[in-house]
N, CA, C, O and CB atoms as a CASP TS submission, in Angstrom:
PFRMAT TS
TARGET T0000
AUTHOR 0000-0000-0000
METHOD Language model
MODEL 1
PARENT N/A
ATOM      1  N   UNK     1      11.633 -14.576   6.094  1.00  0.00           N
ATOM      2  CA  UNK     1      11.927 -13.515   7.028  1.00  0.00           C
ATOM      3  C   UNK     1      11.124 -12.279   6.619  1.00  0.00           C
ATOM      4  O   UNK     1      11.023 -11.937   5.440  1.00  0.00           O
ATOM      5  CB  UNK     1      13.455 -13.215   7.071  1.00  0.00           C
ATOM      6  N   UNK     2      10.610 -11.682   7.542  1.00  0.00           N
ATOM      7  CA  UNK     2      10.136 -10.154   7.555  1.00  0.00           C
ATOM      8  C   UNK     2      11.005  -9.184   7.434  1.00  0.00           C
ATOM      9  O   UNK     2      11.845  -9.091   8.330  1.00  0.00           O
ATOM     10  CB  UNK     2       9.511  -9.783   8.671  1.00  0.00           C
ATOM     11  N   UNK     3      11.037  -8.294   6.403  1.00  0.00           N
ATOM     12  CA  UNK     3      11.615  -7.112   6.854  1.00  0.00           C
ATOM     13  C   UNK     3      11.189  -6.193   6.241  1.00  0.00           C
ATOM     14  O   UNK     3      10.810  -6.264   5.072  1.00  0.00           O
ATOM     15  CB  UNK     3      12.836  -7.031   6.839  1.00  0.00           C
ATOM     16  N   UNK     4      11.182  -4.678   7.289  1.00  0.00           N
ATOM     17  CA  UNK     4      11.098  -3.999   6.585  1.00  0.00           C
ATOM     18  C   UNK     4      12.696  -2.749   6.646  1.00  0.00           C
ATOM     19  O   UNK     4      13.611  -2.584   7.453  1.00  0.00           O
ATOM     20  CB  UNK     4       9.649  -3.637   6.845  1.00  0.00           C
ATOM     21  N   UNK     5      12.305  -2.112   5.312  1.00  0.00           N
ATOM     22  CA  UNK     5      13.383  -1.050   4.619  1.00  0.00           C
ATOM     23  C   UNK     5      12.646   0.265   4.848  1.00  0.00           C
ATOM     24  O   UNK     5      11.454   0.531   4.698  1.00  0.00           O
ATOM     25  CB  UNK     5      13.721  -1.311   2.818  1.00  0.00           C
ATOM     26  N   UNK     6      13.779   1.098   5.295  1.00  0.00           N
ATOM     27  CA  UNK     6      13.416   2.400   4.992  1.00  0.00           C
ATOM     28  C   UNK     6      14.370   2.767   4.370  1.00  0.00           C
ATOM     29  O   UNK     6      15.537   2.488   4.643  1.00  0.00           O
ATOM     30  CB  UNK     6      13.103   3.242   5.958  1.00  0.00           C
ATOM     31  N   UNK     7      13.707   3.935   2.778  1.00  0.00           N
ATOM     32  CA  UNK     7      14.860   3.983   1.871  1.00  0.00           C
ATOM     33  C   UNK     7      14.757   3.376   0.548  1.00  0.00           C
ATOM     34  O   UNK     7      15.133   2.222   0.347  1.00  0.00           O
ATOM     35  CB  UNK     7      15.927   3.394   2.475  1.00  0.00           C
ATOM     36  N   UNK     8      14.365   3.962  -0.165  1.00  0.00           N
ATOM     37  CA  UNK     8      14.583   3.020  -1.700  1.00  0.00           C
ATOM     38  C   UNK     8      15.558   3.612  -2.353  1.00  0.00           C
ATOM     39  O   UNK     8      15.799   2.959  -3.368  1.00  0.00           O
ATOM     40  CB  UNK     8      13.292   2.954  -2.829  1.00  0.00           C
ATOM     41  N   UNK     9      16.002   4.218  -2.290  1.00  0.00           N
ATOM     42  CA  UNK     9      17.592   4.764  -3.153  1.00  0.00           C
ATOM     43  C   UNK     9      18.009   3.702  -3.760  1.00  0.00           C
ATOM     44  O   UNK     9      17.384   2.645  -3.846  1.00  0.00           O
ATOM     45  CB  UNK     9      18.997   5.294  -2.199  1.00  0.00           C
ATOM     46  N   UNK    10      19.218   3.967  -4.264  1.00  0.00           N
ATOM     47  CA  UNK    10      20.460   3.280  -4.502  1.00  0.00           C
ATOM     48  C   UNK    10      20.464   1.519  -3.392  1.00  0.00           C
ATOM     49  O   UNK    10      20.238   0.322  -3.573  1.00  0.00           O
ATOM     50  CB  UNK    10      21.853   4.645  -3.966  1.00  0.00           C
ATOM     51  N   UNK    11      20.785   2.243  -2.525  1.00  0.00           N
ATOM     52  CA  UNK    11      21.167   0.926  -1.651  1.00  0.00           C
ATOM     53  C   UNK    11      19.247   0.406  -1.091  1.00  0.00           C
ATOM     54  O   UNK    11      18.608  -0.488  -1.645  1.00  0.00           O
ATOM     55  CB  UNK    11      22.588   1.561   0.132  1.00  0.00           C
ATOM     56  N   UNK    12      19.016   0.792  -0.563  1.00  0.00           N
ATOM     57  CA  UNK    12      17.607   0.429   0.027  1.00  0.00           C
ATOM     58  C   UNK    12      17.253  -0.070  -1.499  1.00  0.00           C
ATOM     59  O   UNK    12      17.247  -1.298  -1.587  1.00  0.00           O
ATOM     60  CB  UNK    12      16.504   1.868   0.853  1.00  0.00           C
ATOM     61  N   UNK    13      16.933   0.686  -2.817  1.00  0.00           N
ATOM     62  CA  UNK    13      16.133  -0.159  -3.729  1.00  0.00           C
ATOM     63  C   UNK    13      16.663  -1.098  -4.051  1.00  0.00           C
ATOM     64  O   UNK    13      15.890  -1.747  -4.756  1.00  0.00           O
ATOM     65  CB  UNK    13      15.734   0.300  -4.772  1.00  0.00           C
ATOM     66  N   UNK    14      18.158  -1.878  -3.870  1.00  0.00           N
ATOM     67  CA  UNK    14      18.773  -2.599  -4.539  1.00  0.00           C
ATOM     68  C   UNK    14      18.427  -4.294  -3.305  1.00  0.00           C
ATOM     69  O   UNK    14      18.203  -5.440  -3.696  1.00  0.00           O
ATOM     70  CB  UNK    14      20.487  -1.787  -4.834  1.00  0.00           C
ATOM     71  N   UNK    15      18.496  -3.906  -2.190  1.00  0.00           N
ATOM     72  CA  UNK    15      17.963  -4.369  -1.264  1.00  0.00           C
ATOM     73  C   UNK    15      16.866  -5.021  -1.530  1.00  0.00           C
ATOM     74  O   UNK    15      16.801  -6.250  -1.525  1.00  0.00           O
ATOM     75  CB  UNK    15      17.829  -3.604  -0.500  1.00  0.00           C
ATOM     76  N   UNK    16      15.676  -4.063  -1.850  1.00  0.00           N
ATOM     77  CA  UNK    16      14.329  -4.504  -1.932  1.00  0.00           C
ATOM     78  C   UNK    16      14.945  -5.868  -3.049  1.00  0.00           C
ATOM     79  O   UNK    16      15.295  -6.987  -2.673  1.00  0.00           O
ATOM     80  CB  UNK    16      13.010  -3.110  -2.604  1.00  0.00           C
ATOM     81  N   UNK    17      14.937  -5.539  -3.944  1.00  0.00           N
ATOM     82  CA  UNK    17      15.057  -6.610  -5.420  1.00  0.00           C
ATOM     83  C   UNK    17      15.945  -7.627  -5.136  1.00  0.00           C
ATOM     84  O   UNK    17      16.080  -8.417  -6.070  1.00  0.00           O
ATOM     85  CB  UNK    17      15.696  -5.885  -6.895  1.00  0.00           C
ATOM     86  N   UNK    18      16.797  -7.936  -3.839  1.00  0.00           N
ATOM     87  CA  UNK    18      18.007  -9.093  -3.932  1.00  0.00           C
ATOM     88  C   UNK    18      16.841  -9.920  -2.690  1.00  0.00           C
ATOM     89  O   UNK    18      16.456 -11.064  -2.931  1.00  0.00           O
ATOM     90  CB  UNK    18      20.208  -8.490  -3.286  1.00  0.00           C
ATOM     91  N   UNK    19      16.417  -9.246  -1.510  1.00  0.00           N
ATOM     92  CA  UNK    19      15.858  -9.889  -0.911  1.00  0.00           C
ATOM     93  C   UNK    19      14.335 -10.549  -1.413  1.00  0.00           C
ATOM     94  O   UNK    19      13.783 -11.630  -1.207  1.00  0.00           O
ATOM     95  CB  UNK    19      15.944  -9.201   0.057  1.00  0.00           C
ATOM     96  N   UNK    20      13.997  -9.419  -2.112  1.00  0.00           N
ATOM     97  CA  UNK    20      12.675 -10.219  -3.353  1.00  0.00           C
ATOM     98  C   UNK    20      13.043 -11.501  -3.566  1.00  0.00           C
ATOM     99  O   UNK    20      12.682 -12.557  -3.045  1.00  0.00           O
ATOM    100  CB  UNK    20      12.552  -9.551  -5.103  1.00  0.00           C
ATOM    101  N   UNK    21      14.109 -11.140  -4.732  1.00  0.00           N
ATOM    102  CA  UNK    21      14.522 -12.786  -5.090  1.00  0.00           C
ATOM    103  C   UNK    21      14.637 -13.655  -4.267  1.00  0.00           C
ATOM    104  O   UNK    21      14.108 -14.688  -4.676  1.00  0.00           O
ATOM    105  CB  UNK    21      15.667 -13.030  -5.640  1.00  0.00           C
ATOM    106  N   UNK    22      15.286 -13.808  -2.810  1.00  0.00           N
ATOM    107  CA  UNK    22      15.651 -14.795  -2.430  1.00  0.00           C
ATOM    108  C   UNK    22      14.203 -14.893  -1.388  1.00  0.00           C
ATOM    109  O   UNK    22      14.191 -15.006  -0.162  1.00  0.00           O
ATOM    110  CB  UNK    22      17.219 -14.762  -1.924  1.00  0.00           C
ATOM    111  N   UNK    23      13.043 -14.808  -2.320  1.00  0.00           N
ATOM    112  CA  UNK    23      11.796 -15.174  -1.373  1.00  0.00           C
ATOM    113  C   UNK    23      10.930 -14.458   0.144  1.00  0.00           C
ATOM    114  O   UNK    23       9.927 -14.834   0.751  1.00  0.00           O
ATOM    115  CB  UNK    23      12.275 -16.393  -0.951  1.00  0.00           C
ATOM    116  N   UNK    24      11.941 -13.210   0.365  1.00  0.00           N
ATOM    117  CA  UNK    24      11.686 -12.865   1.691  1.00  0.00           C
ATOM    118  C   UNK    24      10.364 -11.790   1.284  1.00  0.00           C
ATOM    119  O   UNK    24      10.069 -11.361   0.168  1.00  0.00           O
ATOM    120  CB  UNK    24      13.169 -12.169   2.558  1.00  0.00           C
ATOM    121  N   UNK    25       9.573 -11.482   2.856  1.00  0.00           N
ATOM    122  CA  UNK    25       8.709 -10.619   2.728  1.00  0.00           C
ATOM    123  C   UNK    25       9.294  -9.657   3.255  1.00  0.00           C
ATOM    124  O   UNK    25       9.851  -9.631   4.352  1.00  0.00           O
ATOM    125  CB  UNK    25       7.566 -10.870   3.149  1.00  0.00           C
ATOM    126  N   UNK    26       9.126  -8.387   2.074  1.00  0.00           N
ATOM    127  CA  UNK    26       9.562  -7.309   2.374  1.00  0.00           C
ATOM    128  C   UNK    26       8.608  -6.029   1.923  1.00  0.00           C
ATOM    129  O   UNK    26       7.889  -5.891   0.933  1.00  0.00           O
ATOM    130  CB  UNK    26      10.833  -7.336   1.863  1.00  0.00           C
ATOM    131  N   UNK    27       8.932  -4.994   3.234  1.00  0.00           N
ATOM    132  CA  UNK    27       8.016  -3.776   2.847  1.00  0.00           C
ATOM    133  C   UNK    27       9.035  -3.034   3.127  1.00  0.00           C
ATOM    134  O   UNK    27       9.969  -3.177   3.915  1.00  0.00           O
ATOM    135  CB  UNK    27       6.579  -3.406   3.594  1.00  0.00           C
ATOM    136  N   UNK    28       8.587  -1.764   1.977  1.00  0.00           N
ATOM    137  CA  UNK    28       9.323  -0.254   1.792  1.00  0.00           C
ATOM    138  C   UNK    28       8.614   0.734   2.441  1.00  0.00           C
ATOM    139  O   UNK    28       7.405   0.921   2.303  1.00  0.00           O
ATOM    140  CB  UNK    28       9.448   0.271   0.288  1.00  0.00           C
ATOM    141  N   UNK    29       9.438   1.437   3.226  1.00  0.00           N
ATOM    142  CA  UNK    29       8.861   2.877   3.991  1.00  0.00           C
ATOM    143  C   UNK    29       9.743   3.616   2.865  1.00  0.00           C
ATOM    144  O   UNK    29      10.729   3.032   2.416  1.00  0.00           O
ATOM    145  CB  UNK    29       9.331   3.281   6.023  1.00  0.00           C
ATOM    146  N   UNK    30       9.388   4.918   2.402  1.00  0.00           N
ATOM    147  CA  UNK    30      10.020   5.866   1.088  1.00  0.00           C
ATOM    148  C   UNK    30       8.811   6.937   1.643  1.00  0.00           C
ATOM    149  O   UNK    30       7.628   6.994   1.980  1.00  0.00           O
ATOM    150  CB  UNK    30       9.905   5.105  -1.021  1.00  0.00           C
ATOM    151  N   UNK    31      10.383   7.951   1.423  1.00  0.00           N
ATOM    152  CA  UNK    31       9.372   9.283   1.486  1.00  0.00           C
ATOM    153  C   UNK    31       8.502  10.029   0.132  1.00  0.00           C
ATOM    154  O   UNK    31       7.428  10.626   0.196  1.00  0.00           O
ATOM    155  CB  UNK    31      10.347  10.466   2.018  1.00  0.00           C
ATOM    156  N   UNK    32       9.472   9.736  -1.248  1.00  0.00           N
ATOM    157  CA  UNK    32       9.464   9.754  -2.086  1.00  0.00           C
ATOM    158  C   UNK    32       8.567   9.362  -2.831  1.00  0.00           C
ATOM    159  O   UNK    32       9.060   8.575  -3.639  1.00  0.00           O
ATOM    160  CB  UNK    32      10.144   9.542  -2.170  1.00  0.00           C
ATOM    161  N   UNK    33       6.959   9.561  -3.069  1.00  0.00           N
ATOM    162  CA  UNK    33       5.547   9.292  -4.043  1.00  0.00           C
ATOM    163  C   UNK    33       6.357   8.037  -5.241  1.00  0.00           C
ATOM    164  O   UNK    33       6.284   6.808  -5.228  1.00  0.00           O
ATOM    165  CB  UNK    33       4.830  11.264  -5.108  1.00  0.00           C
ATOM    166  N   UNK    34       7.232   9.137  -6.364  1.00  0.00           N
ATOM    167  CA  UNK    34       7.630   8.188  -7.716  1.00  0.00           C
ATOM    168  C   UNK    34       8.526   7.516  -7.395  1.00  0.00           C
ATOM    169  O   UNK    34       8.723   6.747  -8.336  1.00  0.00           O
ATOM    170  CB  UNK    34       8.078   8.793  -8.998  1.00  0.00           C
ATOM    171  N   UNK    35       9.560   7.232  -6.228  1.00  0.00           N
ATOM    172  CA  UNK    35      10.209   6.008  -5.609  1.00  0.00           C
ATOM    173  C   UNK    35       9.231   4.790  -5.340  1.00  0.00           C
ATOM    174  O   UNK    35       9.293   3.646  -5.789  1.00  0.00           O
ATOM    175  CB  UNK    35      10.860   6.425  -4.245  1.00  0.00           C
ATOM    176  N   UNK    36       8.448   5.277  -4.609  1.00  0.00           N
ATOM    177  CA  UNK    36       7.416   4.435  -4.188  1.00  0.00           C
ATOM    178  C   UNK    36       6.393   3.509  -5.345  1.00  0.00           C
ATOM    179  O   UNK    36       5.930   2.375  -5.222  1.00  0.00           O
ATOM    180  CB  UNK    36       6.589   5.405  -3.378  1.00  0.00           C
ATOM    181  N   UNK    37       6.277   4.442  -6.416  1.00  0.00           N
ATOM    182  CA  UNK    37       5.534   3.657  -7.615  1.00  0.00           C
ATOM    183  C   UNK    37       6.209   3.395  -8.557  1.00  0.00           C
ATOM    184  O   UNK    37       5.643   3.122  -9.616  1.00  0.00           O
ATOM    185  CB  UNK    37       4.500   4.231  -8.209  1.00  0.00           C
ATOM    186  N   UNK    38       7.497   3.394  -8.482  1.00  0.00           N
ATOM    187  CA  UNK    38       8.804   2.827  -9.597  1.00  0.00           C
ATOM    188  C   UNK    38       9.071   1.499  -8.789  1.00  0.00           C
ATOM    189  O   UNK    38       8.741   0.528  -9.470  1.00  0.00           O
ATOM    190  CB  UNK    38      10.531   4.012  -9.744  1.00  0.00           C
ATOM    191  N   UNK    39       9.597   1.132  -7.470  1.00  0.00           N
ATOM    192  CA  UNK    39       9.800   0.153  -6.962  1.00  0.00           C
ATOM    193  C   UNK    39       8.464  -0.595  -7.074  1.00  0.00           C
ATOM    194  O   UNK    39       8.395  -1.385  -8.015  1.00  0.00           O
ATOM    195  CB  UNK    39      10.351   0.384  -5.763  1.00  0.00           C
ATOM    196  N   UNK    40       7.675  -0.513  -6.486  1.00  0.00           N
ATOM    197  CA  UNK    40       6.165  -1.254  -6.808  1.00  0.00           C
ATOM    198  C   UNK    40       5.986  -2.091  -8.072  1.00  0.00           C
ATOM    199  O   UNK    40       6.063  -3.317  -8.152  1.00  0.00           O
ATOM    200  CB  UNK    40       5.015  -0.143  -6.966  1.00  0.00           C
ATOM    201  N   UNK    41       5.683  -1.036  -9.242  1.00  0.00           N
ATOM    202  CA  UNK    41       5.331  -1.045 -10.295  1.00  0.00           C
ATOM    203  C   UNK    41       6.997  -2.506 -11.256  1.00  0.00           C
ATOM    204  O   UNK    41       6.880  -3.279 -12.206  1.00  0.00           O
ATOM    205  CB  UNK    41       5.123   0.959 -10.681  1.00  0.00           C
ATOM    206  N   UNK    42       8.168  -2.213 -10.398  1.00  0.00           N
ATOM    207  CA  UNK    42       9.033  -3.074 -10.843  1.00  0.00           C
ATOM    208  C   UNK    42       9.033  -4.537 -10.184  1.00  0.00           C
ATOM    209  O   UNK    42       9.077  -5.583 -10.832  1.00  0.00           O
ATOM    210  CB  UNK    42      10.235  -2.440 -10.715  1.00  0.00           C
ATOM    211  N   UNK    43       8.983  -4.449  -8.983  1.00  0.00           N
ATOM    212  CA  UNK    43       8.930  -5.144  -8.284  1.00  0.00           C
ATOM    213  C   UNK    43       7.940  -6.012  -7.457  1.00  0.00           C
ATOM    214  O   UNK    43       8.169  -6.974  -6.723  1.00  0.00           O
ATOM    215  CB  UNK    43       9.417  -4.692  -7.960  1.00  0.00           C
ATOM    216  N   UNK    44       6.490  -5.247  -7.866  1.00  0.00           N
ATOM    217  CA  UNK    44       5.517  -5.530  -6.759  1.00  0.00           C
ATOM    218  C   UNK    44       5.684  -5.508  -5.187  1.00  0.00           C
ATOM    219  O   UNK    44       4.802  -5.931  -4.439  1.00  0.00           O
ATOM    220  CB  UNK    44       5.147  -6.701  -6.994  1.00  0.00           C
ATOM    221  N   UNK    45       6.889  -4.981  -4.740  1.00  0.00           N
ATOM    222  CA  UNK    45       7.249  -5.016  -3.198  1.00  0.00           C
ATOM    223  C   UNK    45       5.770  -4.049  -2.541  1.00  0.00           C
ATOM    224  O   UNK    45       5.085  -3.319  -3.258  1.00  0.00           O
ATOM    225  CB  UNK    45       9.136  -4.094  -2.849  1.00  0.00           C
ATOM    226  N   UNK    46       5.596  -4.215  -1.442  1.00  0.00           N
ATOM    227  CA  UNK    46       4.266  -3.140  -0.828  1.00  0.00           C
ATOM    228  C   UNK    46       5.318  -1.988  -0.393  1.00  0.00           C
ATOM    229  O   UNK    46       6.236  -2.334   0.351  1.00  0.00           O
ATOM    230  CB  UNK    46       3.082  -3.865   0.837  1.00  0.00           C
ATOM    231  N   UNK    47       5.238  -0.636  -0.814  1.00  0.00           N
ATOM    232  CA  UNK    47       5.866   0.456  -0.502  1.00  0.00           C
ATOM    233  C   UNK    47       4.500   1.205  -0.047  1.00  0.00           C
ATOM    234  O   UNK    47       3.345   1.336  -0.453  1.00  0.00           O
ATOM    235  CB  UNK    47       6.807   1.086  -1.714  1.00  0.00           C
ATOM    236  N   UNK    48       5.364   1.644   1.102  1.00  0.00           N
ATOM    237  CA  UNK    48       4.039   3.059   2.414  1.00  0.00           C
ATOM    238  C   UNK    48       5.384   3.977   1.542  1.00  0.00           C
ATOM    239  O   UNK    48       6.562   3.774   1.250  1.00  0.00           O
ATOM    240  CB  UNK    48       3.980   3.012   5.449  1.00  0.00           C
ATOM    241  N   UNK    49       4.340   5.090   1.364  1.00  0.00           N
ATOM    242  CA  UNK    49       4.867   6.473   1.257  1.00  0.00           C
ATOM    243  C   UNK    49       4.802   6.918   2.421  1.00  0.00           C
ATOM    244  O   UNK    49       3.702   7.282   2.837  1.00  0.00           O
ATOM    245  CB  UNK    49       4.237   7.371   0.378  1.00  0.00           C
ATOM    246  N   UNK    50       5.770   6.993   3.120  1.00  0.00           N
ATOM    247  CA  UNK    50       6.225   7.870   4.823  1.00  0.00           C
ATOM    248  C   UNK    50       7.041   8.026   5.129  1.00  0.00           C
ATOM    249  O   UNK    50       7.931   7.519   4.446  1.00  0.00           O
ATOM    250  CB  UNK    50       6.041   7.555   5.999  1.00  0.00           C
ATOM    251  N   UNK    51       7.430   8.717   6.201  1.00  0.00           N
ATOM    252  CA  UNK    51       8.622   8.890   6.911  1.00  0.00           C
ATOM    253  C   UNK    51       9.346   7.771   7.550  1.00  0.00           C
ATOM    254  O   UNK    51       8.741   7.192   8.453  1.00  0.00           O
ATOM    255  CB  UNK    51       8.381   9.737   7.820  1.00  0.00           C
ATOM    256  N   UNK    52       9.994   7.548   7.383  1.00  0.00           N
ATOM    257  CA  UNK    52      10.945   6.235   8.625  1.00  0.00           C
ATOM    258  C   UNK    52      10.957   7.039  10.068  1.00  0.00           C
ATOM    259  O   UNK    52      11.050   6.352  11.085  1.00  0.00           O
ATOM    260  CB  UNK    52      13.164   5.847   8.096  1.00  0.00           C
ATOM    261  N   UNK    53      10.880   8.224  10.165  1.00  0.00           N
ATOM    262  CA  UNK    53      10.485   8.474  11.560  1.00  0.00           C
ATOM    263  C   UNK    53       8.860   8.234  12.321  1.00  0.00           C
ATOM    264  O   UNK    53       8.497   8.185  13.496  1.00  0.00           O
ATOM    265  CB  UNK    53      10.832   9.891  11.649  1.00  0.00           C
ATOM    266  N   UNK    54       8.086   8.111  10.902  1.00  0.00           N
ATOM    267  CA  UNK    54       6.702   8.790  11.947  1.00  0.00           C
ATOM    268  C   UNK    54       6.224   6.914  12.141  1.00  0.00           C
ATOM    269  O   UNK    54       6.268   6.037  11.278  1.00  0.00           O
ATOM    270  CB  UNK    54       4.956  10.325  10.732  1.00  0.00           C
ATOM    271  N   UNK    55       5.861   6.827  13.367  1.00  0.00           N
ATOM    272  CA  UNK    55       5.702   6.201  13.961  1.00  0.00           C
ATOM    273  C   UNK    55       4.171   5.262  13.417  1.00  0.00           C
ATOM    274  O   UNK    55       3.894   4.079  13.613  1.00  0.00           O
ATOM    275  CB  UNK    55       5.916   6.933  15.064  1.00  0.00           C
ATOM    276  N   UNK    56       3.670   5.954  12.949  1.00  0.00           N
ATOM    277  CA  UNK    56       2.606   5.771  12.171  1.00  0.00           C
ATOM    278  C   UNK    56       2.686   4.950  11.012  1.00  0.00           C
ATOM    279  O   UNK    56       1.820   4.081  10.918  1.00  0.00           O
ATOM    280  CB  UNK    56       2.207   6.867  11.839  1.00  0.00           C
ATOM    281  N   UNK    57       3.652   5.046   9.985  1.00  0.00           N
ATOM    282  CA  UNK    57       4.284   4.347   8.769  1.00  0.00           C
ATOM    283  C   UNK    57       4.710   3.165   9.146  1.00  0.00           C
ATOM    284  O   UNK    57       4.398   2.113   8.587  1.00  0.00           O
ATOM    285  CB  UNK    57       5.404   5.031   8.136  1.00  0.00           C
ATOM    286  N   UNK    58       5.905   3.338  10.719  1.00  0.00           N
ATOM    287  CA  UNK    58       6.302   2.383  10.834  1.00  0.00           C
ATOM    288  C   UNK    58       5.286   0.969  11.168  1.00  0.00           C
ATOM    289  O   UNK    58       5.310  -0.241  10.941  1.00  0.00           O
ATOM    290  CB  UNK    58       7.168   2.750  11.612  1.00  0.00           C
ATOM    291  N   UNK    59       4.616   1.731  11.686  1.00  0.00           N
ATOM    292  CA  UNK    59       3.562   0.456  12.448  1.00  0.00           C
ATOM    293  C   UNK    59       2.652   0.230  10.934  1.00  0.00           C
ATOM    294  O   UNK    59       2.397  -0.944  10.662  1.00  0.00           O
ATOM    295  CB  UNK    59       2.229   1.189  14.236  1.00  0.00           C
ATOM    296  N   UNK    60       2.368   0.851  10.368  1.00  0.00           N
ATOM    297  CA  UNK    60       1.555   0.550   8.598  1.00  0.00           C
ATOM    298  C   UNK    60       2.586  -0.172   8.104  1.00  0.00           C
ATOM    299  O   UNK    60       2.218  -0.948   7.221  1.00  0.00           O
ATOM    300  CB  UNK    60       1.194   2.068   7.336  1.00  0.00           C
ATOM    301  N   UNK    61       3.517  -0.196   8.301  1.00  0.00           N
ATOM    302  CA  UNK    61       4.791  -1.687   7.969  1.00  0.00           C
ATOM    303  C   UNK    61       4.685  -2.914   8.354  1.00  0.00           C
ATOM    304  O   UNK    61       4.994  -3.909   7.699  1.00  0.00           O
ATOM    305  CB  UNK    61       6.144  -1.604   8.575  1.00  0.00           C
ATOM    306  N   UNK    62       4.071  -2.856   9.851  1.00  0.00           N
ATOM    307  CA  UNK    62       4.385  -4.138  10.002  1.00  0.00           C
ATOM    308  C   UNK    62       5.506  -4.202  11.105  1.00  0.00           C
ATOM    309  O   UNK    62       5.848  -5.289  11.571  1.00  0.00           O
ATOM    310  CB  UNK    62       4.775  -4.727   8.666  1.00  0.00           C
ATOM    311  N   UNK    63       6.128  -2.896  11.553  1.00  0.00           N
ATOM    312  CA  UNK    63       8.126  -3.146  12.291  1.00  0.00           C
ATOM    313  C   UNK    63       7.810  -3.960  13.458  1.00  0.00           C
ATOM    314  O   UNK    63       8.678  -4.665  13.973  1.00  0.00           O
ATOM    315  CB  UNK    63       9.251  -1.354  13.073  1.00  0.00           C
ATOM    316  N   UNK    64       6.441  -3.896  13.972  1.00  0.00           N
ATOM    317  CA  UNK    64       6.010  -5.361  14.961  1.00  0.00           C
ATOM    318  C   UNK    64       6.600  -6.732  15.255  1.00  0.00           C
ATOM    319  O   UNK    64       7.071  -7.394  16.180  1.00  0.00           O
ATOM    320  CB  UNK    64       4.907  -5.865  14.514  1.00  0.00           C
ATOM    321  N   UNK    65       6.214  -6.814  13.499  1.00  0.00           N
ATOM    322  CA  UNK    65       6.175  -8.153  13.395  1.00  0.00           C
ATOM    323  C   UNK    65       7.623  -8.609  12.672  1.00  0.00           C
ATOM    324  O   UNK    65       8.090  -9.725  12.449  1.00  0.00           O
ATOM    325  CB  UNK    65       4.834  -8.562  12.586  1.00  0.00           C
ATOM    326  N   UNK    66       8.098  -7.338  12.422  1.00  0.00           N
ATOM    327  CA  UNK    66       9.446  -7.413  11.536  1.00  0.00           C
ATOM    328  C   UNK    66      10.492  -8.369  12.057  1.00  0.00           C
ATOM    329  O   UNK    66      10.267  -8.557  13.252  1.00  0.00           O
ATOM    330  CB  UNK    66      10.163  -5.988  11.457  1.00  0.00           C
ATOM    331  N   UNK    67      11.765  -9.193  11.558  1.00  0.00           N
ATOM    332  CA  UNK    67      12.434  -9.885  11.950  1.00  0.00           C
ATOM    333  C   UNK    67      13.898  -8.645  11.871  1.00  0.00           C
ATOM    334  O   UNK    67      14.644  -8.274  12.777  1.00  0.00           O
ATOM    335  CB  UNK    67      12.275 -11.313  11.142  1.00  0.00           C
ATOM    336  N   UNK    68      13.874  -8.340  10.689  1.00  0.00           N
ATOM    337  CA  UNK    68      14.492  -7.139  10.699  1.00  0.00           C
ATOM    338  C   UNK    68      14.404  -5.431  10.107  1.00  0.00           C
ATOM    339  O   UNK    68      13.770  -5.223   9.073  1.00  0.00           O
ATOM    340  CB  UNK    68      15.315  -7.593  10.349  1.00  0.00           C
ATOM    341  N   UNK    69      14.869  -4.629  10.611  1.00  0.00           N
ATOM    342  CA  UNK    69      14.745  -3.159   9.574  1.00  0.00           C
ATOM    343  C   UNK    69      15.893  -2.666   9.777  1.00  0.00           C
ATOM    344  O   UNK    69      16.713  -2.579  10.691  1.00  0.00           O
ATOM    345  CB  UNK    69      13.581  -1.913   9.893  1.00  0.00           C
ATOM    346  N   UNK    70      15.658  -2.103   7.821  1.00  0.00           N
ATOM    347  CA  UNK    70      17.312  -1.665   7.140  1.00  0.00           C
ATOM    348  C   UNK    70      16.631  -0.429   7.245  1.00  0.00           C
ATOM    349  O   UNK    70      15.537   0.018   6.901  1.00  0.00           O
ATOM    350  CB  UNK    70      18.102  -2.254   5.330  1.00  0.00           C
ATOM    351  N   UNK    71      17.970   0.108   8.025  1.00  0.00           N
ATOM    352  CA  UNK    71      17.687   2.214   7.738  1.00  0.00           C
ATOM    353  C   UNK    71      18.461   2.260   6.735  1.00  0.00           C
ATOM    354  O   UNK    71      19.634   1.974   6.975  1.00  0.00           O
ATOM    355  CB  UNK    71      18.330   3.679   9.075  1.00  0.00           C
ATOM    356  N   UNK    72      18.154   2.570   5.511  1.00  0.00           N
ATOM    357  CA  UNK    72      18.742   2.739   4.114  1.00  0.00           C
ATOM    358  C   UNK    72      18.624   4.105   3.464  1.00  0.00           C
ATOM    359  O   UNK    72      18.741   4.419   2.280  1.00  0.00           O
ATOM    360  CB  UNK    72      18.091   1.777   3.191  1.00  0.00           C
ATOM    361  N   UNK    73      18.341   4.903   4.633  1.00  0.00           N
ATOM    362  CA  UNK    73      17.889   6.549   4.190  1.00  0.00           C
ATOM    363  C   UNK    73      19.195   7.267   4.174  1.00  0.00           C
ATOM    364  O   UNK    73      20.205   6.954   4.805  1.00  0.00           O
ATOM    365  CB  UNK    73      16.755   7.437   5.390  1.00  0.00           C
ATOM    366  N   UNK    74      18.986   8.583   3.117  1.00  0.00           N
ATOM    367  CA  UNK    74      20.228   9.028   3.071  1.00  0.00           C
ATOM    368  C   UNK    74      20.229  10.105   4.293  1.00  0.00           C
ATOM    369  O   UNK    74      21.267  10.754   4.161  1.00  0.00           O
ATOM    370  CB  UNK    74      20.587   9.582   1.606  1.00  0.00           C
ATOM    371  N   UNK    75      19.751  10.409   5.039  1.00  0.00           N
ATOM    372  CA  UNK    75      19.890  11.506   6.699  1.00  0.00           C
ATOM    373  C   UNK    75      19.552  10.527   7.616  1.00  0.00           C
ATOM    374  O   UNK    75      19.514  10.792   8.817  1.00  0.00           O
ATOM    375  CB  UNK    75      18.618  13.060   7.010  1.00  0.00           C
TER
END
């Protein structure tokens, strides 16, 4: 399954790493630069540094082709 996350926090990063394991392709939208290269750097997941609003990120995701997306942002 495709998905993408917006959000690496708490819940969104914990996300990334359970759906890792169980084989799925997953990408991180994070607004957050050192969110973005802490999840990476742990995980190898592909994290876009962007907004979950700008429309631009989303489509540099992939939300096309997505099967699903977690809004995991805290606003």
């Amino acid at each position: 399954m495709y998905i993408v996350i917006t959000g690496g926090g708490m819940v969104g990063g914990g996300l990334v790493r359970m759906l890792l394991d169980n084989k799925h392709d997953v990408v991180l939208v994070e607004q957050n630069k050192e969110i973005c290269d802490k999840l990476y750097a742990e995980t190898g997941v592909v994290a876009i540094n962007g907004s979950a609003t700008s429309i631009e990120a989303l489509n540099e995701a992939g939300i096309n082709k997505a099967d699903v997306l977690v809004a995991a942002t805290g606003q």
